[in-house]
C-alpha positions in Angstrom: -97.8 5.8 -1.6 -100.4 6.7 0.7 -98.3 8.8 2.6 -99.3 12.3 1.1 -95.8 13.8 1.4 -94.2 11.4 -1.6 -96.7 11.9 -4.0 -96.0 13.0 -7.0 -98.6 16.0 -7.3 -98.1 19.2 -8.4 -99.0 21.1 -4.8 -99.0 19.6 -1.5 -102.3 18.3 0.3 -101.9 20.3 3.6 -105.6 19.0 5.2 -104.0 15.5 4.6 -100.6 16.0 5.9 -100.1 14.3 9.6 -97.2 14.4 12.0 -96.8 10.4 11.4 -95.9 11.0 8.0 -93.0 12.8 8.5 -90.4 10.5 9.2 -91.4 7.7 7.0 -91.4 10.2 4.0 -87.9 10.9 5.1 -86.4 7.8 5.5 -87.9 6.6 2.1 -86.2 10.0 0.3 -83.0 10.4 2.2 -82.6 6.3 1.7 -82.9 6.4 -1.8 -81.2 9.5 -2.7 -77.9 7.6 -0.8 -78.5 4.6 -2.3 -78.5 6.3 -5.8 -75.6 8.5 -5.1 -73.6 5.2 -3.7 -73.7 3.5 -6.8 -73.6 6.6 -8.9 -70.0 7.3 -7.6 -68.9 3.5 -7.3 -69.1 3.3 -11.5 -66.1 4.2 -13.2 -67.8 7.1 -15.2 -66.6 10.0 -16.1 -69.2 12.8 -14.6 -71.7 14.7 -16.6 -73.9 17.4 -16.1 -76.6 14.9 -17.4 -75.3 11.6 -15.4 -74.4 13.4 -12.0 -75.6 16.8 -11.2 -79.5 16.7 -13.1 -79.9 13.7 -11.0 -78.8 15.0 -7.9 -81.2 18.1 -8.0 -83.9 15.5 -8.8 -83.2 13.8 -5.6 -82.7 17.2 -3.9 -86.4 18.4 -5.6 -88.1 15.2 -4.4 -86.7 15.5 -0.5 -87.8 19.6 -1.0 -91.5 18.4 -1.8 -91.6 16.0 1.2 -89.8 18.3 3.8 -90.9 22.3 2.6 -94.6 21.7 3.6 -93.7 20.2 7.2 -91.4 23.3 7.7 -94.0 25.4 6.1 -96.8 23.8 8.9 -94.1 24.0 11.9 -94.1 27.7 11.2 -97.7 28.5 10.6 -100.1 25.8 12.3 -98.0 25.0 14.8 -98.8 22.2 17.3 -97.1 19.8 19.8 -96.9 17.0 18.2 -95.7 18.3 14.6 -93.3 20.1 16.6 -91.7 17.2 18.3 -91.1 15.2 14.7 -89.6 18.4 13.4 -87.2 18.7 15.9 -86.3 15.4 16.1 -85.9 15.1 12.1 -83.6 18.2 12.4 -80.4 16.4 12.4 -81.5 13.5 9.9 -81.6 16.2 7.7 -78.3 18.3 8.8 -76.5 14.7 8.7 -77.5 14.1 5.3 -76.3 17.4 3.9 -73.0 17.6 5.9 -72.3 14.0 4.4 -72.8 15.5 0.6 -70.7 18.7 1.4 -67.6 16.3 2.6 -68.3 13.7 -0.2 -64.8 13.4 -1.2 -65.7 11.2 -4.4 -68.5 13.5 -5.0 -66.4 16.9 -4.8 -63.5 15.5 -6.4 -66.7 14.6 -9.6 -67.8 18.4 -9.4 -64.1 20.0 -9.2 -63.4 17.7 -12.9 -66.7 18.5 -13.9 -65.6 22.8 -13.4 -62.4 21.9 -14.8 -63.1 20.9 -17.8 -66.1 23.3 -18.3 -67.6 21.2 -21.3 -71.1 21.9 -22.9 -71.7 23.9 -19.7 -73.3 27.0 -19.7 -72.9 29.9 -18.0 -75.9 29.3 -15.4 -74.1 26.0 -14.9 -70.7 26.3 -14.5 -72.0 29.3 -11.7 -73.9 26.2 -10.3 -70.8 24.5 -9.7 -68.7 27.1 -8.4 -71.0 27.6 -5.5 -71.2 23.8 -5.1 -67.2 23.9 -4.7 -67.7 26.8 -2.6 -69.8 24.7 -0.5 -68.0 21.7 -0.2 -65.0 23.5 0.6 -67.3 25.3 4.0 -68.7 21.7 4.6 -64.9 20.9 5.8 -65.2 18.1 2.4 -60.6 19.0 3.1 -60.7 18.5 6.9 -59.0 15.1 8.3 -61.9 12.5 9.4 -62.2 13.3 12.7 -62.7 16.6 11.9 -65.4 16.2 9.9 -66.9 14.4 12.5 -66.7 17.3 15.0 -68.3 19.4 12.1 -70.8 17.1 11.7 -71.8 16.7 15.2 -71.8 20.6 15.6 -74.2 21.3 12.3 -76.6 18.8 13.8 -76.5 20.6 17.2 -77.0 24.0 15.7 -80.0 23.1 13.8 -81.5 22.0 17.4 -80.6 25.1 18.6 -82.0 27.7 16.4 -85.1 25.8 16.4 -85.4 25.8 20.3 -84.8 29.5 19.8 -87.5 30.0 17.5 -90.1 27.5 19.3 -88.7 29.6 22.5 -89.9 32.7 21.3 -93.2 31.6 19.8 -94.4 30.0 23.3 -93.4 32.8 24.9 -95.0 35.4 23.1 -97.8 32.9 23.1 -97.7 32.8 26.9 -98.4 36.2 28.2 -101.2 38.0 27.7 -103.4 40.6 29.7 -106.6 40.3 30.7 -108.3 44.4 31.0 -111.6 44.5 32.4 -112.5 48.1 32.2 -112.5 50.5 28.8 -111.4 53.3 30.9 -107.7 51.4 31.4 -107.7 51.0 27.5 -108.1 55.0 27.2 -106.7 56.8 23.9 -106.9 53.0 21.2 -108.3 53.6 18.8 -111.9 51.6 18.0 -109.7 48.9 15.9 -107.3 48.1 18.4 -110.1 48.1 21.0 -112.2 45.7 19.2 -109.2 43.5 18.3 -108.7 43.4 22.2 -112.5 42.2 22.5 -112.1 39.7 19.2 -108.9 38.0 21.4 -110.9 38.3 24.6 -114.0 36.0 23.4 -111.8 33.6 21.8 -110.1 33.0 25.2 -113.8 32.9 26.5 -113.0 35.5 29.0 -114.8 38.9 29.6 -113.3 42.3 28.6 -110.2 43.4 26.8 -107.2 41.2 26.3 -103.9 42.3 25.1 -101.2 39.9 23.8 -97.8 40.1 22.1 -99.0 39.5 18.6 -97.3 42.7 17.1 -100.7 44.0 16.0 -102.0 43.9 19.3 -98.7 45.3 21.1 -98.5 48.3 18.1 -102.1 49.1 18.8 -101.1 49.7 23.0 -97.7 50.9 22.6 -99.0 53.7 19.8 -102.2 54.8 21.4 -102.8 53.6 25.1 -102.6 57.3 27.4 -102.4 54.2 30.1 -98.5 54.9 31.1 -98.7 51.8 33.5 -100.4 49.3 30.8 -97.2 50.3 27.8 -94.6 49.7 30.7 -95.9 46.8 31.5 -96.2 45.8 27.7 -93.2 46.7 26.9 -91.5 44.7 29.4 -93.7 41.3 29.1 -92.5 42.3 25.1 -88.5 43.1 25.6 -88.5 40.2 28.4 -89.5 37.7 26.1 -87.7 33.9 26.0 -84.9 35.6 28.7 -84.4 34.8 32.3 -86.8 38.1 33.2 -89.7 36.4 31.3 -92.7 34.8 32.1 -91.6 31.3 32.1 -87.7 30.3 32.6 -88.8 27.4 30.8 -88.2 29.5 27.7 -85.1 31.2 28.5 -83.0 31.6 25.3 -79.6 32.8 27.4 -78.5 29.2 27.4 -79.2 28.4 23.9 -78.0 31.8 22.6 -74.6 31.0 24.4 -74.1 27.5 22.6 -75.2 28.6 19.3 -72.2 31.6 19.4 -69.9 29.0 21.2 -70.6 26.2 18.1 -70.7 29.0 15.3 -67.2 30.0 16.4 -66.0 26.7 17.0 -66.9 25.9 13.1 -66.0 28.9 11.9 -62.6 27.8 13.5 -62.5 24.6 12.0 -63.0 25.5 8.5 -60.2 28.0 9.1 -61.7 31.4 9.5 -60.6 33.8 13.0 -64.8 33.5 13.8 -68.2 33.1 12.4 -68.5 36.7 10.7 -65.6 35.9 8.4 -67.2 32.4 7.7 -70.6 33.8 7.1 -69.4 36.5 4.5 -67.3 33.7 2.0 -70.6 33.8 0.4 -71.7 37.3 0.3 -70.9 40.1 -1.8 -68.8 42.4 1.0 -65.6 41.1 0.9 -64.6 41.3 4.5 -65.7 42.2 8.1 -64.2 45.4 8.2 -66.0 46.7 4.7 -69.2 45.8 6.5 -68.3 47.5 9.8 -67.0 50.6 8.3 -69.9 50.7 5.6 -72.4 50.6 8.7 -70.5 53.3 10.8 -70.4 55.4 7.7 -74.1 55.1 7.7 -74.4 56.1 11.7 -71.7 58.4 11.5 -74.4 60.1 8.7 -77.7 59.1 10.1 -76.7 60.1 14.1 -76.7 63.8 14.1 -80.4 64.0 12.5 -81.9 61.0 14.9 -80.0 62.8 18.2 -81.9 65.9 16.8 -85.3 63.8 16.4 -85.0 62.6 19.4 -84.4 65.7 21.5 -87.3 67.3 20.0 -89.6 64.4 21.0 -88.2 65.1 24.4 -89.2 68.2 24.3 -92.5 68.1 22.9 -93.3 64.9 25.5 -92.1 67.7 28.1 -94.4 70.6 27.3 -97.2 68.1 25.7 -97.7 65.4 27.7 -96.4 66.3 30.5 -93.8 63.0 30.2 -90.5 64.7 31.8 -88.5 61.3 32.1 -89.3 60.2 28.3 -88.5 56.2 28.5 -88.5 53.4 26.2 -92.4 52.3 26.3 -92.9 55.8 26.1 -91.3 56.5 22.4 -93.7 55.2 20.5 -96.6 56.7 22.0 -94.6 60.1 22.1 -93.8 60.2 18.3 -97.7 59.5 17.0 -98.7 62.4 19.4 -96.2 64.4 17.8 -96.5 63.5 14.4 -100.6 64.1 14.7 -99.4 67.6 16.3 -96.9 68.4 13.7 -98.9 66.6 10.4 -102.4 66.9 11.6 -102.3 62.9 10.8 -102.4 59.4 12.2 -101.8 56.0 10.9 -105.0 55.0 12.0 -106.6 57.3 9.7 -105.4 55.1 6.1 -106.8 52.0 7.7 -110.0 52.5 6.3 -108.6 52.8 3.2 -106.8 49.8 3.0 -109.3 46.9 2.9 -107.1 44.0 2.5 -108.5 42.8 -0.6 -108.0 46.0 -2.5 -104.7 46.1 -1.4 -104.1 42.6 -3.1 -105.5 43.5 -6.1 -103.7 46.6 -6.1 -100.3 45.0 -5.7 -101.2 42.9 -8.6 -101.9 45.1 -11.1 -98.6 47.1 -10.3 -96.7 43.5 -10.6 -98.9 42.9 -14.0 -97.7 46.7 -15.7 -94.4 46.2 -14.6 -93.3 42.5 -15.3 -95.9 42.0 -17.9 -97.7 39.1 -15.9 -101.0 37.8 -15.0 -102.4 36.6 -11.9 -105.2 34.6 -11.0 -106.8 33.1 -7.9 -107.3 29.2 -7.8 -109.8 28.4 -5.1 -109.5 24.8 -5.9 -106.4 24.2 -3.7 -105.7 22.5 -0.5 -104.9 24.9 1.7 -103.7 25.0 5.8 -105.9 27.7 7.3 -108.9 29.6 5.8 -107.1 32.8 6.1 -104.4 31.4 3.7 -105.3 31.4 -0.1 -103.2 30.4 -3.1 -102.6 32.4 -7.0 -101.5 31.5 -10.4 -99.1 33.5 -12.5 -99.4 33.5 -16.0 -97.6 34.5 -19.2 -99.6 37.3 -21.2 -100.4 34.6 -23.7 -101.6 32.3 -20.5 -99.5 29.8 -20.1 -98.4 29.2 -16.8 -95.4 31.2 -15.0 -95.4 30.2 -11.3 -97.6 29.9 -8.5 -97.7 31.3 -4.7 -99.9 31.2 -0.9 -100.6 33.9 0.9 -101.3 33.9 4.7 -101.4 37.2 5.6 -102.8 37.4 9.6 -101.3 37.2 13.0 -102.8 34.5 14.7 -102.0 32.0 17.7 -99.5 28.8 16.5 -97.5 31.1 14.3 -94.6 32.0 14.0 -94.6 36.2 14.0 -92.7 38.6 11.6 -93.2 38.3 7.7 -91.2 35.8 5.0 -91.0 34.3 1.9 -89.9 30.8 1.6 -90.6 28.5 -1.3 -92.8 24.7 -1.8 -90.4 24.3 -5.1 -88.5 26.4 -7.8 -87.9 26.4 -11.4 -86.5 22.9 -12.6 -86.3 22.3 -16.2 -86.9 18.4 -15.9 -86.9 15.0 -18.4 -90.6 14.9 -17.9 -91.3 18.6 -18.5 -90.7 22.0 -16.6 -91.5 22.1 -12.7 -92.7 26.0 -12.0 -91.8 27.7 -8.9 -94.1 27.8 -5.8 -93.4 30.3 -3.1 -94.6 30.7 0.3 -95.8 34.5 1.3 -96.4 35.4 4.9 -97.2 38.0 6.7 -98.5 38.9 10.5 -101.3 41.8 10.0 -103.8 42.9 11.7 -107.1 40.2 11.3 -110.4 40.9 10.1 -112.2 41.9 13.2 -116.2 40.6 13.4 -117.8 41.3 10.2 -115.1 44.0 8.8 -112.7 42.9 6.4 -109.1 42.7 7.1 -107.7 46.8 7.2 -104.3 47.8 6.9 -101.9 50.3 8.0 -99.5 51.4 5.7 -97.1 49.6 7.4 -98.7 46.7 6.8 -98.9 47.7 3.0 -95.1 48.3 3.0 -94.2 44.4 4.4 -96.4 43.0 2.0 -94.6 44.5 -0.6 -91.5 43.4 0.8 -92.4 39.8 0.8 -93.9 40.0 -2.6 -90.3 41.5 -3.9 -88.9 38.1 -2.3 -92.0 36.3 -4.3 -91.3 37.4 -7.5 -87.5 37.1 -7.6 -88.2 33.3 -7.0 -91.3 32.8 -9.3 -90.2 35.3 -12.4 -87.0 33.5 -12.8 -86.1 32.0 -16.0 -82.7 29.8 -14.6 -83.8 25.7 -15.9 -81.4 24.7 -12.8 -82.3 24.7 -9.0 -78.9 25.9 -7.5 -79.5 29.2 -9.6 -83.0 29.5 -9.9 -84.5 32.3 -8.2 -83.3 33.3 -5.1 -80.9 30.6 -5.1 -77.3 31.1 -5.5 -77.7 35.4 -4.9 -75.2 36.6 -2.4 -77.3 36.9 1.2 -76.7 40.7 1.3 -78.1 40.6 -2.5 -81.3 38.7 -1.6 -83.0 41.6 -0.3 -82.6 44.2 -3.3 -86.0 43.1 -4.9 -88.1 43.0 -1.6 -86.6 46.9 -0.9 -87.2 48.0 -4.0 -91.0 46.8 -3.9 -91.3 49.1 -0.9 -90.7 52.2 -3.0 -94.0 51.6 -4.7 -96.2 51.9 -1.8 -95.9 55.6 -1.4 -96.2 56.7 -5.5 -99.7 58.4 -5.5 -100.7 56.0 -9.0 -100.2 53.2 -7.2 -101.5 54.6 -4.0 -104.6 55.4 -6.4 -104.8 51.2 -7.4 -104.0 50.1 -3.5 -106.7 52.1 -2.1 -110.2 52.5 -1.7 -112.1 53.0 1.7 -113.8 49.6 2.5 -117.4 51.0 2.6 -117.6 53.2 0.0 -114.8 52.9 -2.1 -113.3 55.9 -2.3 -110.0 56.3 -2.9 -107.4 58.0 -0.6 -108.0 62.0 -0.3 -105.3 64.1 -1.8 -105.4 65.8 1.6 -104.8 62.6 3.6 -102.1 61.6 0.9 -100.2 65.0 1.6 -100.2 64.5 5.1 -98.7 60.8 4.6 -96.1 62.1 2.4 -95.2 65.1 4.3 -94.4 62.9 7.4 -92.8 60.3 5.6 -89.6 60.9 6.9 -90.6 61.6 10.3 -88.1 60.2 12.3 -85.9 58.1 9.3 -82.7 58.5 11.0 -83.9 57.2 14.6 -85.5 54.4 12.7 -81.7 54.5 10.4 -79.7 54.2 13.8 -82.2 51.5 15.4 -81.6 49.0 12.1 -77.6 50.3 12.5 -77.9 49.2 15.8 -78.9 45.9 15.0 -76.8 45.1 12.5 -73.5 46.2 14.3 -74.4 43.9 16.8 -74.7 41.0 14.9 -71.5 41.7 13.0 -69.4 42.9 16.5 -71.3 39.8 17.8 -70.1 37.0 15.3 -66.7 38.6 15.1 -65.6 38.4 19.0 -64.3 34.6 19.4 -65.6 34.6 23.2 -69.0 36.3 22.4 -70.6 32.9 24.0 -69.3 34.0 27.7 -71.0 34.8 30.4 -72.3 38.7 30.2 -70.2 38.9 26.5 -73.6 39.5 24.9 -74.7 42.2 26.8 -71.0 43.7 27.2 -71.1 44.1 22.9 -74.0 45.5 22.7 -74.2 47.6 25.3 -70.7 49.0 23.3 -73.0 49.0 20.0 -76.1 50.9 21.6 -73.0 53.6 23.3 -72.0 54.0 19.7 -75.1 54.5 17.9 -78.2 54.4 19.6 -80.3 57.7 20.9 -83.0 55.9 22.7 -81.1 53.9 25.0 -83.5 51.0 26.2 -83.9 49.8 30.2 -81.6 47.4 31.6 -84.0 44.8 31.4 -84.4 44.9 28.2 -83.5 41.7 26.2 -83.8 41.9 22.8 -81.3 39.8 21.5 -83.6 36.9 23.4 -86.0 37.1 20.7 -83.8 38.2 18.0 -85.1 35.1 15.9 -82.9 36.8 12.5 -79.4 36.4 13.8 -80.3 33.1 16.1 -82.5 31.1 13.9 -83.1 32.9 10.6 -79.8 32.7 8.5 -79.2 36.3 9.1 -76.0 35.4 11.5 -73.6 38.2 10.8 -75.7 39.0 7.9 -78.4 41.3 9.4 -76.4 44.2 7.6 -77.6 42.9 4.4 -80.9 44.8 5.0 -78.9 48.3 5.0 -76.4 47.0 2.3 -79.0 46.2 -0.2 -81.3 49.3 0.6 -78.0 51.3 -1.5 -78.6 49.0 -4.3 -82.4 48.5 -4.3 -82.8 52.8 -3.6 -80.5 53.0 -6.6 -82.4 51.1 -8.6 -85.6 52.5 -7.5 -84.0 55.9 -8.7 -83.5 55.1 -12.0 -87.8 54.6 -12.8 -87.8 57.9 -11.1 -85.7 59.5 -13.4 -86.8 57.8 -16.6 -90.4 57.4 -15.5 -92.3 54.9 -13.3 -94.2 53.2 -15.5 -91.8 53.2 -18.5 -92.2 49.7 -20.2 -88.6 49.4 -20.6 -87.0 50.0 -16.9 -89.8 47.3 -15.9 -88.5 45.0 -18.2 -85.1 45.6 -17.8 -85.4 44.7 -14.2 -87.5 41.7 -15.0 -84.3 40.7 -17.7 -81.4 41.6 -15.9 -82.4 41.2 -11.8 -85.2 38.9 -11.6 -85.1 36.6 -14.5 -81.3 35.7 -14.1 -81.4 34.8 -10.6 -78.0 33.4 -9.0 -76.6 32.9 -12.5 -73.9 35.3 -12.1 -72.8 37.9 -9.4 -75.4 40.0 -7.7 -72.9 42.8 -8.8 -72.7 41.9 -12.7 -76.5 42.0 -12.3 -77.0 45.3 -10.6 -74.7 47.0 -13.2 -76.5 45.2 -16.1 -78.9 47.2 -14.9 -78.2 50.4 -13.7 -75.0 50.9 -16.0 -72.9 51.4 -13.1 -71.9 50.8 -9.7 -74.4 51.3 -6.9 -74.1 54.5 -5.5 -75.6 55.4 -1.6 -77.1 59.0 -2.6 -80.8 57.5 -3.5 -80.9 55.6 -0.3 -80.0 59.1 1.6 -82.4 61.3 -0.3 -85.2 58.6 0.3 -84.5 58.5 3.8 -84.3 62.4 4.2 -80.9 62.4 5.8 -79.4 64.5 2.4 -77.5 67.1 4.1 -75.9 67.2 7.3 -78.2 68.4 10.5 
């Protein structure tokens, strides 16, 4: 009991936690959760929610404990050697899961268990229909040597997207430039040039250096008048983990091809014409086709107003800058030229005003005056990294509610982009009620020298997004794991309380309680605040068509049975950019390479969920707009009927509960200014 991952505590001990105690911790769990389940199903018994299923999630919560925090480490403090064990414990893990989900004994117990419905509630007997629903895309009906084949292709695949992932981390990790003169670095602003000198001393060289850290690209490809230096970024960026990177070590084209060639070989298997029909039996759109004509309904809108955009950033890179041939690295730079022209305004400008610690406390007290929570920080806990640090939420009366980290800085040995994952949910136990613990990360800019941590607004915004994710797993009231939290919501659901947070960040109140300029305190200047919101939907729809763009491609993607062919790839979305896209990227551009969502994120033919759950999560927003923001009873009938229920019932059934209808996709239009047609 040494080994820190089995004990029974209520957080994990991350400074104690060593790659040598992965796999015994595993083969203790997994060994005792088949041993139990064994003679469970060998006893002639008839099952019981009480004699099958609470024991089952307790042997699901105590493999959770033990694996979570080295997934968590893999992704945050990454290293070789925890790396390696990861990997190679991949497939334990995918072989113990595909061997519950084609339990025949063991689905035959849960299908007489739904039957008979007895004593079960209506959190439980959802519980079971999602476990049927999994067995059933486990292949628990397929003839043994089928479920072989299915077996040896889940434990493939979870090799795969981790390669990905660990593909894209080492080569973003692997390139970076060295500038030794300010002159090169011409038009930065002072935070992105002394970020460049922070990275440059901690690689002990002299100068400037630039890396693919998104802070550091964002702070070149926004600012830098150096044409040369964002072309050169843009391509060590776009290149990444492809054939055209910096090391063919990393190349993901092999790996990309087997995971669409063994996600359409399942898919097959289990029945379905390819893996986009596979992926949506658990979502709330009901076929590809809804989705596909849902998103070109959205570009057919959006397309006009981003074409128009986009011309008149030609035009004003033309008579401006004197940029005739407007390219890719070019865009970016282009638009916050033009939008200081046309606003008088720059991102830059809000940094001061968002320290990140006022930010925090900002986004708490919201979270308090809406769901009627408190949170506290607990500097008491083991943590991974002294960025990271860890909060308590309570109950008004202060009894405990949940618990969550936050790491919220781009740094080397982690993963980039921003996610919520969880150490343990809500679990109403024999020996009392486990809480949930959530996960909150983030990749902003770091505190440079002796100046605290200052974000851009953007940065704000993603925060808020993860904290949506947060709270939909910790303000949960569901006793039972499979429907706890964000467990057991439809995919294209999961992201209705994450959008919805965003909407906050741009209300002038809150503004008022996020801000407040890290040396004197004052908060944001009505002046500054009407620049920000009169260029708020400076160029929505090109941003619209970029997200469209994405997500048709990982729909058209997932839906072509020979998408894992040689040059398929680039054929579909080359077809998808033709369609939708306005700024039409280089051919060396590889984006897909490092397209971590779709290849190793659970987002396979599910990226549209972001757009899909924008209509529900705008709709919702729209309702505290009309009935007032801070009205005590739309706060708690969101808490009630979206957060606190979890996966209990049908994301729909949730969303009506609370709006008193269908969603309808006018809110999302008017919030992203594409209302009438151009």
């Amino acid at each position: 009991m040494d080994n820190p991952l089995l004990q029974e505590q209520e957080l994990p001990a991350f400074s104690q936690i060593r790659p040598e105690h992965i796999e015994p911790a595993l083969d203790e769990v997994l060994s005792a959760n088949r041993a139990w389940l064994e003679k469970r199903l060998a006893k002639d018994e008839a099952p019981t929610w009480e004699n099958l299923v609470y024991p089952m999630d307790e042997g699901g919560r105590r493999l959770n404990r033990a694996w979570s925090p080295v997934s968590h480490l893999n992704a945050v403090a990454n290293s070789e050697e925890l790396r390696e064990i990861y990997n190679k414990s991949l497939p334990r893990l995918s072989d113990y899961y595909t061997e519950l989900g084609q339990n025949q004994a063991l689905y035959q117990a849960i299908k007489q268990m739904r039957e008979a419905g007895i004593g079960l509630n209506q959190a439980q007997l959802k519980a079971l229909d999602n476990s049927l629903l999994s067995f059933e895309l486990s292949g628990v009906a397929l003839p043994e040597t089928q479920k072989q084949r299915y077996r040896e292709i889940n434990q493939a695949l979870s090799q795969l997207t981790s390669r990905f992932s660990d593909n894209v981390l080492d080569a973003t990790n692997g390139w970076h430039k060295v500038i030794e003169t300010e002159s090169e670095l011409k038009g930065m602003t002072e935070s992105g040039l002394a970020m460049a000198k922070q990275a440059a001393e901690q690689r002990d060289v002299n100068g400037w250096v630039i890396t693919l850290n998104f802070p550091s690209y964002f702070s070149v490809m926004a600012y830098a008048d150096n044409r040369a230096l964002r072309e050169a970024l843009y391509r060590a960026y776009t290149t990444r983990a492809s054939e055209l990177g910096a090391d063919p070590k990393w190349d993901n084209t092999p790996v990309m091809q087997d995971i669409l060639r063994l996600r359409q070989e399942e898919a097959e298997l289990l029945g379905y014409k390819n893996y986009a029909e596979l992926s949506l039996a658990t979502k709330m759109a009901t076929n590809t086709e809804e989705v596909t004509a849902f998103l070109e309904n959205l570009a057919e809108r959006s397309k006009p107003f981003a074409e128009k955009e986009f011309a008149e950033l030609k035009q004003f890179a033309r008579e401006q800058l004197g940029i005739d041939d407007l390219q890719a690295w070019d865009v970016t730079y282009a638009s916050e030229k033009m939008k200081q022209t046309l606003f008088a305004f720059t991102e830059e400008e809000l940094k001061p005003y968002f320290p990140v610690n006022r930010v925090i406390q900002g986004l708490f007290s919201l979270v308090e005056r809406l769901f009627s929570v408190k949170i506290e920080k607990d500097n008491s806990v083991d943590l991974w990294h002294p960025d990271a640090s860890f909060y308590r939420v309570l109950n008004l009366d202060g009894t405990p509610r949940a618990a969550f980290y936050l790491d919220l800085y781009a740094r080397q040995h982690k993963r980039g982009g921003a996610w919520m994952d969880d150490f343990c949910g809500r679990f109403k136990r024999e020996s009392g009620l486990q809480l949930p613990v959530a996960y909150m990360t983030c990749n902003g800019t770091p505190p440079i020298g002796e100046q605290p941590a200052l974000f851009t607004h953007d940065e704000v915004v993603t925060l808020f997004h993860e904290f949506g994710h947060g709270l939909h797993h910790m303000l949960t009231l569901m006793d039972y794991p499979d429907v706890a939290g964000i467990h057991g919501v439809e995919w294209d659901a999961v992201e209705l309380p994450s959008q919805f947070m965003e909407n906050w960040c741009w209300e002038r109140e809150v503004l008022n309680m996020l801000s407040g300029h890290w040396q004197t305190g004052e908060p944001l200047p009505d002046e500054l605040y009407a620049k920000m919101q009169a260029a708020r939907h400076f160029q929505t729809a090109m941003g619209m068509v970029r997200q469209l763009e994405f997500a048709l491609f990982d729909m058209r993607l997932h839906m072509d049975p020979k998408a894992s062919e040689a040059g398929r790839l680039q054929y579909i979305q080359q077809q998808v950019r033709d369609q939708v896209a306005v700024v039409k990227p280089p051919a060396f551009n590889r984006m897909a390479h490092s397209f971590t969502h779709i290849f190793a994120g659970g987002y396979a033919a599910g990226y549209y969920s972001y757009k899909w759950a924008e209509v529900l999560s705008a709709d919702a927003y729209a309702r505290f707009e009309e009935e007032g923001l801070f009205n005590p009873n739309i706060g708690t009938d969101f808490l009630t009927h979206i957060l606190q229920v979890g996966g209990s019932r049908p994301a729909m059934d949730s969303f009506v509960a609370f709006r008193g209808r269908k969603p309808e996709i006018d809110a999302l239009l008017r919030h992203s200014g594409l209302v009438e047609a151009a």
